[in-house]
TIDREN-625543 format. One line per 4 residues: number of its first residue (from 1); their letters; for each residue x, y, z of C-alpha. Coordinates in steps of 0.1 Angstrom, whole numbers. Example, Ala and Ser with C-alpha at 12.3 -4.5 7.8 and 13.67 -1.06 7.14 Angstrom:
<sites>
1	AS	123:-45:78; 137:-11:71 .
</sites>
This chain:
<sites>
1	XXXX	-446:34:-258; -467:65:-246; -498:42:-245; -488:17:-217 .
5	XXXX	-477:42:-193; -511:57:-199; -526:26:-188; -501:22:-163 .
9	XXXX	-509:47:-144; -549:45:-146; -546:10:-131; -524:26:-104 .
13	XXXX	-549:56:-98; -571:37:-70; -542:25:-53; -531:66:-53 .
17	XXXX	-559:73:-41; -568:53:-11; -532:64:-4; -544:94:-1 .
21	XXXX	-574:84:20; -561:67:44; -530:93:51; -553:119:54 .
25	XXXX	-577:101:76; -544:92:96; -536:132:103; -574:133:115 .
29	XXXX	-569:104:140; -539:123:149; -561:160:153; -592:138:168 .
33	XXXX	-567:120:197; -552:153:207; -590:171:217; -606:140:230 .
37	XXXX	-584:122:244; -578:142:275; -565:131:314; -601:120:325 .
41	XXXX	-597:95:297; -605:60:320; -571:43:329; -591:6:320 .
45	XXXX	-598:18:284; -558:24:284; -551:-5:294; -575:-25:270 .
49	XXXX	-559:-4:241; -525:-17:252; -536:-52:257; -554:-51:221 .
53	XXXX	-519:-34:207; -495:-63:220; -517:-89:208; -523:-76:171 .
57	XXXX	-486:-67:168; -478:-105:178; -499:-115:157; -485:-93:126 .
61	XXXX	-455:-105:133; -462:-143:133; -479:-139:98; -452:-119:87 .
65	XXXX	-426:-142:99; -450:-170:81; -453:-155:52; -416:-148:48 .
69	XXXX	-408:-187:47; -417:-181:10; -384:-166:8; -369:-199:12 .
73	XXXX	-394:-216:-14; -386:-195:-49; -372:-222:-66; -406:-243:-56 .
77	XXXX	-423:-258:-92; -458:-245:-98; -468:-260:-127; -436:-266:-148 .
81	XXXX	-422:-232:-135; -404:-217:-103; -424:-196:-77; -401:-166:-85 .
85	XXXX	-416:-170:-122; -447:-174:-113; -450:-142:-94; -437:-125:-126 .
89	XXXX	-476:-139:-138; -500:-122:-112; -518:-94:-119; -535:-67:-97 .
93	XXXX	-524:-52:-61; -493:-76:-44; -466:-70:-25; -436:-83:-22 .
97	XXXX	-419:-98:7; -397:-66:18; -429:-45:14; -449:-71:34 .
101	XXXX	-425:-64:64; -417:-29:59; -455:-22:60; -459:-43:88 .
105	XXXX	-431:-31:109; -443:7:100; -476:4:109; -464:-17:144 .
109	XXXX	-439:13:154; -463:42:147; -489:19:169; -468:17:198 .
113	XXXX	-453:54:195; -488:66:192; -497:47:224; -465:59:242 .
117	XXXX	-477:90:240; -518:85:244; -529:92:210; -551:68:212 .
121	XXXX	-573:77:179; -544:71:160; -533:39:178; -566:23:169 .
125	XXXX	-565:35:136; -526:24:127; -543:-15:143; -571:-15:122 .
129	XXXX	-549:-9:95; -526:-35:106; -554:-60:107; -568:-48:72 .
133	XXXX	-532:-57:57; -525:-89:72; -559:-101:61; -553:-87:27 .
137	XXXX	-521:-107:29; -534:-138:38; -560:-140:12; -534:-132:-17 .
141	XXXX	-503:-151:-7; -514:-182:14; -535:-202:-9; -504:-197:-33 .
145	XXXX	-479:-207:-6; -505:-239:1; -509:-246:-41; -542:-238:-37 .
149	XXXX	-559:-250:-78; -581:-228:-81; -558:-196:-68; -533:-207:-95 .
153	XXXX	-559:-213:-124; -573:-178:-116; -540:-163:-119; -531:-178:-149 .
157	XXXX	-560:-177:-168; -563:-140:-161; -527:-130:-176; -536:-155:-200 .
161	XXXX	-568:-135:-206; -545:-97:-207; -521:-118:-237; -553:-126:-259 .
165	XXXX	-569:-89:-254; -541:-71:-260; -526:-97:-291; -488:-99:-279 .
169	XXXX	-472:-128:-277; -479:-154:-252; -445:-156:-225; -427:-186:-229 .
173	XXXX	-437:-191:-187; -471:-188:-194; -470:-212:-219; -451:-234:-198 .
177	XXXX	-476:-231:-169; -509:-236:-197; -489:-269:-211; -485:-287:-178 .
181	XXXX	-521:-275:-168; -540:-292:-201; -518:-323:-199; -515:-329:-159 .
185	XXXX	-546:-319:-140; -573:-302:-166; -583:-310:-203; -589:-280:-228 .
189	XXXX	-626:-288:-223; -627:-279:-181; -605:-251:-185; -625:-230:-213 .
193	XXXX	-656:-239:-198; -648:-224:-160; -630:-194:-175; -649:-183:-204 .
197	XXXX	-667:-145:-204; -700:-154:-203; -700:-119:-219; -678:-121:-243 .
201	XXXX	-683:-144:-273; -649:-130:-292; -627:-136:-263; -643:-170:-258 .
205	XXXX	-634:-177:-289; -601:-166:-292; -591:-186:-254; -606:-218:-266 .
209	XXXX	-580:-214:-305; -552:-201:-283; -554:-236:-259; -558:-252:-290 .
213	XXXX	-529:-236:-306; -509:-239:-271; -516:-280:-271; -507:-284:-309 .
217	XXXX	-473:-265:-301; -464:-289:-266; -477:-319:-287; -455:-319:-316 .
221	XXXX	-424:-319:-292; -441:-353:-271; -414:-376:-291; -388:-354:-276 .
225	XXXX	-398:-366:-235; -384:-390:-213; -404:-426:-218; -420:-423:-184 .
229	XXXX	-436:-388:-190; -440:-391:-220; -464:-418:-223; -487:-399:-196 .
233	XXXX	-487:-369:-212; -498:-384:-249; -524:-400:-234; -536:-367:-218 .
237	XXXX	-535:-348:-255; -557:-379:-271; -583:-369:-243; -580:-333:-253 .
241	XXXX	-585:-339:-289; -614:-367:-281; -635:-339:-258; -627:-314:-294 .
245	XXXX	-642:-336:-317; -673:-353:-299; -689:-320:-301; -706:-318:-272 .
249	XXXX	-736:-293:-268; -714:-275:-239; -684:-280:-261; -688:-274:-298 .
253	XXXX	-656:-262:-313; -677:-251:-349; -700:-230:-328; -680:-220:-300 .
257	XXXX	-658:-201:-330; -683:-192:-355; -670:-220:-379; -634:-200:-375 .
261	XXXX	-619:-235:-365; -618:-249:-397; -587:-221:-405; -569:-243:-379 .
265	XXXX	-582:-275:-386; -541:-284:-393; -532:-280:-355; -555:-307:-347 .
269	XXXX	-544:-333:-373; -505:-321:-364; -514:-333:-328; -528:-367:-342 .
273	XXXX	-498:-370:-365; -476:-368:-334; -497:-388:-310; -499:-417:-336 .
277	XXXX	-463:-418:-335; -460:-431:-301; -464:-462:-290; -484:-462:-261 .
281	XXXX	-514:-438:-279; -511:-450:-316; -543:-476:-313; -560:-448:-293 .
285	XXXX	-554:-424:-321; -562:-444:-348; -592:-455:-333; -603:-420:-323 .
289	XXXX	-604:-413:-362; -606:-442:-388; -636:-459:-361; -660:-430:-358 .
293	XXXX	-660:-430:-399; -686:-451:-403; -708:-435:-377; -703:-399:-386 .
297	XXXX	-730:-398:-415; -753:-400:-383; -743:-364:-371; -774:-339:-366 .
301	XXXX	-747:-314:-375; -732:-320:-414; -700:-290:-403; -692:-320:-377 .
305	XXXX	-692:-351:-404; -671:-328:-429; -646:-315:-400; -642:-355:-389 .
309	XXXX	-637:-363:-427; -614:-331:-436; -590:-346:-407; -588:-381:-420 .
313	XXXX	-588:-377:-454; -555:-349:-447; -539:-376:-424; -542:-398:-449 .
317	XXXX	-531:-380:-483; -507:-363:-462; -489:-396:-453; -493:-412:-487 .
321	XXXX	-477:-382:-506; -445:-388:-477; -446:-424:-487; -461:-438:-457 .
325	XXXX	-493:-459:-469; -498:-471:-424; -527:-446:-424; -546:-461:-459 .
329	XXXX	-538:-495:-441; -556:-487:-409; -586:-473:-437; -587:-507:-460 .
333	XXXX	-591:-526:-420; -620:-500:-416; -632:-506:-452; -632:-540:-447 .
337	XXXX	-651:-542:-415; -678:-516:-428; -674:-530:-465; -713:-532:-469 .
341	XXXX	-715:-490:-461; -704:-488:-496; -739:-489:-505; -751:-459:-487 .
345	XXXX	-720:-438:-504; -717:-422:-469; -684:-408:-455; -663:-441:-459 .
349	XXXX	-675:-446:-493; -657:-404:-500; -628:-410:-479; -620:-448:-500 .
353	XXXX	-628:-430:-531; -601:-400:-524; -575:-423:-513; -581:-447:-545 .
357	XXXX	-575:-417:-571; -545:-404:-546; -530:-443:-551; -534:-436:-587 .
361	XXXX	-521:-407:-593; -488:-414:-575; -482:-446:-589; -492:-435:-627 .
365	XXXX	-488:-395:-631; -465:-381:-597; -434:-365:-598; -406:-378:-577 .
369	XXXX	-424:-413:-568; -396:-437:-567; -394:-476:-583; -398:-489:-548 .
373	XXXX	-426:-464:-535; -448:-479:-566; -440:-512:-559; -454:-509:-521 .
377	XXXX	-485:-492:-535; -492:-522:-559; -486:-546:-533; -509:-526:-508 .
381	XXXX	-538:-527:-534; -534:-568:-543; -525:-578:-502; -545:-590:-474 .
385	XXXX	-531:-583:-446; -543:-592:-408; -542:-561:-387; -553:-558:-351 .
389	XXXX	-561:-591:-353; -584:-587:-379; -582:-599:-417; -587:-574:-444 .
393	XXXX	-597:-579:-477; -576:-566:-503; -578:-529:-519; -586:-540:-555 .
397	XXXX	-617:-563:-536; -628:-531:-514; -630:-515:-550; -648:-541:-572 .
401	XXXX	-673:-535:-539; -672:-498:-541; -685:-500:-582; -714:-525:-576 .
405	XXXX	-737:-501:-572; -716:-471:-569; -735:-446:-542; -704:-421:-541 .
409	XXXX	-722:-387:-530; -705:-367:-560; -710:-333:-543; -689:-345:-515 .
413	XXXX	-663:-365:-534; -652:-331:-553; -663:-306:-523; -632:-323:-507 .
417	XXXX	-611:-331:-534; -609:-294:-539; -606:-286:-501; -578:-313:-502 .
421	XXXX	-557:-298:-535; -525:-292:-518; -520:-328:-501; -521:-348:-535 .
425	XXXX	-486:-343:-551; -451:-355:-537; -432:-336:-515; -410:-313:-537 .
429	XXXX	-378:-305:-522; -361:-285:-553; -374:-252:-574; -377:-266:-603 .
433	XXXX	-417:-256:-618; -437:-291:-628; -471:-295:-633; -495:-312:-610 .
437	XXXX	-514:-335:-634; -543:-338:-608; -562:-313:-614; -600:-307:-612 .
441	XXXX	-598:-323:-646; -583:-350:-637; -610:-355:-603; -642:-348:-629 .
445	XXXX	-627:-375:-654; -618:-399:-629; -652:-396:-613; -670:-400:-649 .
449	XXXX	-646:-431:-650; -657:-452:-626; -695:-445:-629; -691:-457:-667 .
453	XXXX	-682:-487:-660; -707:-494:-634; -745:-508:-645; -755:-477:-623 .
457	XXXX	-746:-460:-655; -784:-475:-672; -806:-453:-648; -780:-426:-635 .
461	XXXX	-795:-392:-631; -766:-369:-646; -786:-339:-631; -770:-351:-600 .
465	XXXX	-736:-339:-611; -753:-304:-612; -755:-301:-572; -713:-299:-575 .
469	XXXX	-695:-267:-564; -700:-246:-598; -663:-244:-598; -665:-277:-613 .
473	XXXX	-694:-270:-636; -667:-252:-666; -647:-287:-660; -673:-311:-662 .
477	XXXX	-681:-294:-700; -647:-296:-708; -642:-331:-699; -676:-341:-715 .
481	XXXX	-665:-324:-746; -638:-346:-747; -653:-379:-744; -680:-369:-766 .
485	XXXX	-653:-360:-796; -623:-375:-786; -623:-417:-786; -587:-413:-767 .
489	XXXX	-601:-404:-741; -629:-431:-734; -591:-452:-734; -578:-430:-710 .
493	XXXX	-607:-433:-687; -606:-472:-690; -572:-473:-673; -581:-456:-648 .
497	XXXX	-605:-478:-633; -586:-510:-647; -553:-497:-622; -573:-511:-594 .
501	XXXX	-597:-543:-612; -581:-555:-639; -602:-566:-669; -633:-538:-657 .
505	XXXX	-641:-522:-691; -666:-492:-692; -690:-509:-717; -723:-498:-698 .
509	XXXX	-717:-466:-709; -706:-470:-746; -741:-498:-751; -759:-469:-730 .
513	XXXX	-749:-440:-752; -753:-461:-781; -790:-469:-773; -799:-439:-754 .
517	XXXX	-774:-408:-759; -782:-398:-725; -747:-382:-713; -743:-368:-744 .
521	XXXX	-778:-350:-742; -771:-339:-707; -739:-324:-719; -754:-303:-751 .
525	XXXX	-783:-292:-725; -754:-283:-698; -737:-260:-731; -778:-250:-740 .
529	XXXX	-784:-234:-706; -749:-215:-706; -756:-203:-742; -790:-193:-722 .
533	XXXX	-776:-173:-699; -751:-157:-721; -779:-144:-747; -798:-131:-716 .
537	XXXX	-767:-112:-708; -765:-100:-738; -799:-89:-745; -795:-61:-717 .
541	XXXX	-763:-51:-733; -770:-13:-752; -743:-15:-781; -749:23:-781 .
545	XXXX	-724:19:-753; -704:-4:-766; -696:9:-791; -688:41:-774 .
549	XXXX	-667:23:-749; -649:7:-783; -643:42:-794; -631:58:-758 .
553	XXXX	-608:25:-755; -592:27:-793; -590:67:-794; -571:63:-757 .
557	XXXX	-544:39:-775; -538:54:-808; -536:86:-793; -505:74:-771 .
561	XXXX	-485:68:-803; -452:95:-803; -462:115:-831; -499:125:-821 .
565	XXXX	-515:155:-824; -550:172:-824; -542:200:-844; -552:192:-875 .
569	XXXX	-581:198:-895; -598:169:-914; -629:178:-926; -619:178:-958 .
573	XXXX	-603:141:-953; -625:109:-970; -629:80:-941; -615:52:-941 .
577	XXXX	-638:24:-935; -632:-9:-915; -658:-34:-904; -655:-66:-886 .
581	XXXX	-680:-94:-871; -678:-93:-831; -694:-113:-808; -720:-84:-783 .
585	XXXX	-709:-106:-755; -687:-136:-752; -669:-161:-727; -634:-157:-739 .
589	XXXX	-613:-143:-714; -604:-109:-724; -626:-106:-757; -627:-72:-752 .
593	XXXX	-594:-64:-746; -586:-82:-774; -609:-67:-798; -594:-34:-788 .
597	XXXX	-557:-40:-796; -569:-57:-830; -589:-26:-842; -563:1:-824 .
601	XXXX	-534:-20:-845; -552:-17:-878; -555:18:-877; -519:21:-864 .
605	XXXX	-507:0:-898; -536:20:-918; -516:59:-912; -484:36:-909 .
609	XXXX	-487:26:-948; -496:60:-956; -457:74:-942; -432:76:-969 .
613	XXXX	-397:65:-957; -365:69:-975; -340:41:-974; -305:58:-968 .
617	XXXX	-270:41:-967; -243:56:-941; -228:73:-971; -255:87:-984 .
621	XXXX	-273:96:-947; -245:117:-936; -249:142:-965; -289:148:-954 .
625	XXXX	-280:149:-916; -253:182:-923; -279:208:-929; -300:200:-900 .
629	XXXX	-307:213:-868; -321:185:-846; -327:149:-855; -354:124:-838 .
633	XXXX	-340:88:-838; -357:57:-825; -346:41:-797; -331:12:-819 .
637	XXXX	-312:32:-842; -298:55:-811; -264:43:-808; -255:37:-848 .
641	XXXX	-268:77:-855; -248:87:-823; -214:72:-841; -222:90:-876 .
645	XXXX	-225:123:-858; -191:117:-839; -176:105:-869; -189:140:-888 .
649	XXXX	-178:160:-859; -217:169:-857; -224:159:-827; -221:194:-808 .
653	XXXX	-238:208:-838; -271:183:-839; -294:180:-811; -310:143:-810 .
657	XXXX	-342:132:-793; -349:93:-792; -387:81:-793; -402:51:-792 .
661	XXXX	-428:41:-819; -452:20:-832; -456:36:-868; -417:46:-871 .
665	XXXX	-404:11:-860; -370:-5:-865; -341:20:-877; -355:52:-884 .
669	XXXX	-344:90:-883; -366:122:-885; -346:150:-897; -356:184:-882 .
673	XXXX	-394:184:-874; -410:157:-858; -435:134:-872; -470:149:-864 .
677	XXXX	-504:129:-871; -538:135:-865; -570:112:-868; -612:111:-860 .
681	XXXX	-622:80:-848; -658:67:-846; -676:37:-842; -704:19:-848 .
685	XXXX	-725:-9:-841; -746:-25:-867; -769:-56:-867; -762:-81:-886 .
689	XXXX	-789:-90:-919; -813:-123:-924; -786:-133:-948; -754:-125:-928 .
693	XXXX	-771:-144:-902; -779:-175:-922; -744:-179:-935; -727:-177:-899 .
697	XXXX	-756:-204:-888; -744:-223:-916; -708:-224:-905; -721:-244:-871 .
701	XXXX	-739:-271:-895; -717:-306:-887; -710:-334:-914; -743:-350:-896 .
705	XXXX	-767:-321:-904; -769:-313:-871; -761:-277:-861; -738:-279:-830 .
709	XXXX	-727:-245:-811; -706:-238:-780; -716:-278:-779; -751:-275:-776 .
713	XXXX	-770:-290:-802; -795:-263:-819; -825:-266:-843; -814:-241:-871 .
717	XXXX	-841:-214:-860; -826:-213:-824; -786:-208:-836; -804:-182:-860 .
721	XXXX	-820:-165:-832; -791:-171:-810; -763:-153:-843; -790:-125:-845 .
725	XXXX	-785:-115:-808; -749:-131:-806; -730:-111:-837; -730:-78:-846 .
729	XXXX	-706:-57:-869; -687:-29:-856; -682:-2:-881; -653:20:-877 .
733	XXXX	-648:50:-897; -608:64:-893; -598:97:-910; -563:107:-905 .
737	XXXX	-537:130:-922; -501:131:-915; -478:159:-922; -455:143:-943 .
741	XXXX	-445:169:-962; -425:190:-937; -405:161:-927; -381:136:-940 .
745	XXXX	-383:98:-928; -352:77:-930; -350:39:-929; -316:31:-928 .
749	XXXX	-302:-3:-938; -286:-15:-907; -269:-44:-929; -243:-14:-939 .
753	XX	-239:2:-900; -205:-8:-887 .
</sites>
């Protein structure tokens, strides 16, 4: 709170001090009358000064009096809100009524008081004052009392201005008064463009979102109007949102933000959702979309084409996935109009093929996608329908169209497939967990699909598939792996494109591979250039440190075990030796850590085996426990121990400490000492030999003779070379000792415990 005031009272500071000022400069009028103005002073001069003093105070007073008719006109509308509100919005110097007429009733009494009795200096001075504030007044509170535009927008857009610099929350008034400007007199477009700072690219930006977000907020309320303003106003937010997305040079929401837009990219398609809703601006909205598609791939800019396409592919899936197919109606009309763009594979060609796979998916995989939702969908893809008087051909036609030569720009299709995730599945309204079968999986496969069973599939470049986000690069392996080993799939596939043409098979592709193995080649060399990179990887791997960072890791977990200690001395203690093949450097997600627990467990069980434990009976367990002085139990066996010791009035006598364990697990009891256990770890790293190598190449030999690994298919000197650098052995040596003969272990046989 200590901040404002601070503020507060440096804004205040040069009002304080031309207070000041013009006081003191006051008591010097006053000093300067008294020597000057003496009885020779000429009588005509007197009179003038008296002349000049009844006409300025008349004329204070009539603007005064003027000016007070405001009083009668608070309740006046400026823009959606009353005048008394919208005095609560200026900022700067301004007075209120009672200080208008208090100022100007001071400064007329001193006037004539100081003429009264000839100060003259002061007279003059109190006038010019007069003057000075009823011209002030008249600049600040006239053009407001006449609604003068551009008064008002300077007001408003300079508290609007304070709420975006300062980040608190815009006043409902002010939001009120920036509504009924952007949907009455001015669009978003004039109103950033005559108030932006010129100087000031971040508050640019962060005026034009706030409009934005300001219009999205008023437009998803438009349903809620009367009919008569309603219409007017819906007509004025299509405007707004055509000026945002013809990206004009003066106007070019993706520059004028820094590309920042596209995090609220939503608020715009809210404000189409709503708009579409209404009668009177439906067509308008629809056409301001679904007919600029086929012009967009035209764009200079590609940020505009993908912002256009990110809005009607969302209003689209959006719609679908609330059981609304209107939107992929007013698409198939576009479709069919444009149906010959299909062989470019611009934007129309992306946007049909996401809407396809969406229809798909909720008819064949969705959750929650009633009988009667699936029966609209198959009647949408087999019917015709006229719309705006124009005749459309059906959805399965638009797609045996969309695979004659099938131009689909594969970057683009899964660049916004991705960007679209979260629009695909129904809306959920319970919290029950279910899996969303459409997947990048499912996109990659249903992509591979289609181009199968096109005759594009003869002299299709796969490398093309290569310019995809490399998000998509692990999936596309996967889902060639599949097809390549798993016939199922090729079945799965085929229904997929047979959902929208029935009878299309995806025989070009299986007389193709048959002749000319060409996806399958592109697939191995796809799993050749990973394995690649992964031996380069490896090669500037130094399994010096590996095997040191082995060693830090294992030591650090065994050496957590209850029982450990470093006291002991084992240099006279034979190693225990354990080797196992490892790969230097590998793919699987947390190799390492794996590798780690397995060799850490081993030599866990290795000092575990080497722990005698007696098997005791309740009976025969209370006769040890008498003699001693403390006893360690596990956790588990905690509660049965603490009931022996009641039960053998021993449990004021016996101090017991529970432990968890690895090596002492289930129901066991230490009597007395503790266990104590030392060990030396160290590991190695050894290459593997000509013949180790040659017998783990042999293991990647197929039934054909060919040597297949990580799915790329290797002559057998380059899986050799790939083992050699691959595959190492880590040696680790363990010496341990364990004091087992100070102490006694119990195992006791719970099966007897009450």
């Amino acid at each position: 709170m200590e901040k404002p005031k601070k503020k507060l009272a440096l804004k205040n500071a040069p009002f304080i001090v031309a207070l000041i000022v013009l006081i003191f400069v006051g008591i010097l009028s006053f000093i300067f009358s008294n020597k000057f103005f003496v009885e020779e002073y000429d009588n005509n001069h007197r009179d003038l000064i008296g002349i000049l003093c009844q006409i300025i105070i008349s004329v204070a007073c009539c603007i005064v009096s003027v000016i007070s008719i405001s009083i009668s006109l608070q309740n006046e509308k400026i823009y959606g809100i009353t005048r008394r509100d919208f005095e609560k919005l200026r900022t700067g110097m301004r007075f209120s009524i009672l200080c208008i007429i208090l100022v100007a009733l001071s400064l007329s009494v001193i006037s004539v008081i100081a003429y009264t009795f000839e100060i003259y200096f002061t007279c003059l001075y109190c006038l010019t004052l007069l003057i000075a504030f009823c011209f002030i007044i008249c600049i600040s509170e006239v053009p407001i009392m006449c609604h003068n535009d551009n008064t008002i927008l300077r007001i408003i857009m300079k508290r609007l201005k304070i709420v975006i610099m300062t980040g608190v929350v815009i006043p409902s008034d002010l939001k009120t008064v920036v509504i009924n400007l952007i949907t009455e007199k001015h669009t978003i477009k004039e109103l950033y463009n005559k108030y932006k700072d010129s100087k000031n690219k971040e508050y640019n930006k962060s005026l034009l979102i706030k409009l934005i977000e300001i219009h999205c907020d008023y437009a998803s309320n438009l349903a809620k109007l009367d009919a008569n303003i309603r219409d007017k106003r819906a007509d004025r937010v299509v405007k707004n949102i055509k000026d945002i997305l013809s990206f004009n040079k003066d106007f070019d929401i993706i520059q004028l933000t820094d590309k920042e837009i596209w995090n609220y990219q939503h608020l715009i398609t809210r404000v189409l959702f709503s708009t579409s809703k209404i009668v009177s601006t439906h067509t308008k909205t629809i056409h301001l979309i679904f007919d600029s598609l086929p012009f967009i791939d035209h764009y200079e800019n590609v940020e505009h084409k993908r912002f256009i396409m990110s809005i009607a592919i969302k209003l689209i899936s959006a719609t679908l996935t609330s059981g609304d197919l209107s939107f992929a109606y007013e698409l198939k009309r576009v479709c069919s109009q444009w149906k010959y763009s299909f062989n470019d594979g611009g934007a129309l060609t992306t946007i049909f093929a996401l809407t396809s796979i969406h229809l798909e998916y909720l008819h064949n995989s969705a959750r929650y996608v009633t009988q009667k939702y699936k029966v609209r969908i198959r009647k949408f893809i087999k019917d015709n329908p006229v719309i705006e008087s124009q005749k459309t051909l059906s959805w399965a036609t638009l797609y045996s169209i969309f695979l004659q030569k099938f131009t689909l720009n594969v970057e683009e299709f899964l660049y916004f497939y991705k960007l679209n995730e979260h629009n695909w599945d129904m809306n959920i309204y319970d919290s029950d967990a279910h899996f969303v079968i459409m997947d990048d999986k499912h996109g990659v496969m249903w992509l591979l699909a289609n181009l199968f069973s096109t005759y594009t599939v003869w002299t299709y470049d796969y490398n093309k598939l290569l310019s995809i986000n490399p998000a998509f690069h692990e999936t596309l392996l996967y889902v060639g792996d599949q097809i390549l080993e798993d016939r199922s799939t090729i079945e799965y596939m085929q229904k997929l494109v047979t959902f929208f043409v029935k009878g299309e098979k995806i025989d070009f592709y299986n007389i193709s591979e048959k002749k000319s193995q060409r996806f399958e080649t592109f697939i191995r060399e796809l799993h050749k250039k990973k394995i690649d990179k992964l031996v380069a990887e490896t090669e500037l791997i130094d399994t010096d440190e590996l095997a040191k960072m082995y060693e830090v890791a294992v030591v650090g977990t065994v050496s957590k075990e209850w029982g450990y200690t470093g006291g002991f001395d084992l240099s006279e203690v034979a190693p225990n030796v354990l080797k196992m093949m490892i790969e230097v450097n590998s793919t699987a997600i947390n190799y390492v850590d794996f590798i780690i627990k397995h060799i850490s467990k081993q030599v866990i069980l290795k000092i575990k085996s080497d722990i005698h434990k007696e098997l005791a009976s309740p009976s025969t367990f209370e006769e040890s426990i008498k003699e001693a002085e403390s006893l360690y139990v596990s956790n588990i066996a905690k509660q049965n121990v603490e009931q022996i010791l009641t039960k053998n009035a021993l449990s004021d006598k016996v101090a017991i400490e529970s432990f968890e364990s690895t090596i002492l697990d289930g129901y066991c009891v230490l009597v007395n000492k503790a266990l104590e256990f030392g060990c030396d770890i160290k590991i190695e790293i050894e290459k593997l030999t000509k013949r180790q190598i040659a017998e783990k190449a042999e293991e990647y030999k197929a039934k054909d003779g060919r040597y297949i690994y990580e799915g790329a298919i290797l002559s057998r000197e380059e899986l050799e070379s790939i083992v050699q650098k691959q595959y190492a052995f880590l040696v680790l040596q363990l010496k341990y000792k364990v004091n087992k003969e100070d102490i006694t272990v119990y195992k006791i046989n719970y099966l007897d415990l009450d």
